[in-house]
C-alpha positions as CSV (number, residue, x, y, z in Angstrom):
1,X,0.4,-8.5,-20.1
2,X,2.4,-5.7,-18.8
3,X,4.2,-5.7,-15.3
4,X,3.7,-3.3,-13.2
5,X,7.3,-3.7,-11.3
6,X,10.6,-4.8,-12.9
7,X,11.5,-8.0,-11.9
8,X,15.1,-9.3,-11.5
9,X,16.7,-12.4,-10.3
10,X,20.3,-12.9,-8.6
11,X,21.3,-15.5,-5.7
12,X,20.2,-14.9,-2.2
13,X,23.1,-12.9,-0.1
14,X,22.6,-15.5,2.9
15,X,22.1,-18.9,1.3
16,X,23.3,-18.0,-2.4
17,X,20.0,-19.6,-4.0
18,X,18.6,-17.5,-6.9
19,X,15.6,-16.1,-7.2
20,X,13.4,-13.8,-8.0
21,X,11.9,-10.6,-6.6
22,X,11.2,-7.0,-7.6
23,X,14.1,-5.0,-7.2
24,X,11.7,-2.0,-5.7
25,X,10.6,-4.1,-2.9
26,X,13.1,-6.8,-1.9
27,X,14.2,-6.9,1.8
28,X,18.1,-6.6,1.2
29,X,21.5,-6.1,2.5
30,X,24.1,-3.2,2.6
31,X,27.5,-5.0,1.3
32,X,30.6,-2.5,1.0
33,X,31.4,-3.9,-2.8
34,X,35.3,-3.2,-1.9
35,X,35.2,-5.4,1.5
36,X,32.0,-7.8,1.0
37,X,31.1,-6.7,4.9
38,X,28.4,-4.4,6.1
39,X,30.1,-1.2,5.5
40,X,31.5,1.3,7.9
41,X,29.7,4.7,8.6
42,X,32.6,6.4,6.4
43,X,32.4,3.7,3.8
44,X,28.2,3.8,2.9
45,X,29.4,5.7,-0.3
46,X,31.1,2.6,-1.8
47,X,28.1,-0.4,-0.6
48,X,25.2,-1.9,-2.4
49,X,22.4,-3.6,-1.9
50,X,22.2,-7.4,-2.2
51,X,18.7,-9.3,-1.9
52,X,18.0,-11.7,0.4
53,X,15.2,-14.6,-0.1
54,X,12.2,-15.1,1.5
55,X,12.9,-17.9,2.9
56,X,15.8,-16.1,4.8
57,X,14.1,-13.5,5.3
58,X,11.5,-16.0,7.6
59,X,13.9,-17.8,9.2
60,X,16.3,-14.3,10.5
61,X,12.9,-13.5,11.5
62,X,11.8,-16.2,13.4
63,X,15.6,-16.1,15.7
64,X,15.0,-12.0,15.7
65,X,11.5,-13.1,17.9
66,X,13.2,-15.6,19.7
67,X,15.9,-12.9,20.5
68,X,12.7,-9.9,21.4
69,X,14.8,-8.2,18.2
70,X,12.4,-6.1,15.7
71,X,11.6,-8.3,12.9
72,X,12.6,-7.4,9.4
73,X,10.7,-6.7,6.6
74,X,8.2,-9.6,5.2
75,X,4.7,-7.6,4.5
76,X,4.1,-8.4,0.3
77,X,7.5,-8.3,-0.6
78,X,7.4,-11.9,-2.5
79,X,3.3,-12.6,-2.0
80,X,2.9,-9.7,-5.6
81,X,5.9,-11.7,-7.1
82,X,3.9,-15.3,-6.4
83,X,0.7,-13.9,-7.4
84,X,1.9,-12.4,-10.6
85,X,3.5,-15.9,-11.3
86,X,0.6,-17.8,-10.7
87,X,-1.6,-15.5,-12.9
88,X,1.1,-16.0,-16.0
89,X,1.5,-12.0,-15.9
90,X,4.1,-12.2,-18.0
């Protein structure tokens, strides 16, 4: 069957597992590629973006509530990924 996203798989930038995720939708990071650190405001030019996995994802957000911090993205993210897998959509 066709996909309808691209998916991609590379480890996690917090705990360095891989997995997978579609590249369109995955909650990331924004790494300066020269430093490895968020990047400066001068230095946004030069960063990428590195995924991070859902299980991070759940667990920065569970401290960000703790904290009264706005949570970060969870919504579908991974939940189209697992239900593609468990179909076979491949």
């Amino acid at each position: 069957m066709a996909h309808e996203h691209p998916v991609a798989m590379s480890p996690c930038i917090t705990c360095g597992r891989p997995f997978m995720y579609d590249p369109e939708r995955v909650v990331s990071v924004l790494i300066d590629t020269a430093t490895g650190w968020y990047p400066e405001p001068g230095r946004r030019h030069h960063a990428a973006r590195v995924p991070a996995c859902h299980f991070c994802v759940r667990a920065a957000n569970v401290e960000r509530r703790k904290r009264g911090l706005p949570l970060g993205y969870e919504g579908d993210t991974y939940a189209d990924l697992v239900r593609r897998l468990a179909r076979d959509e491949w």
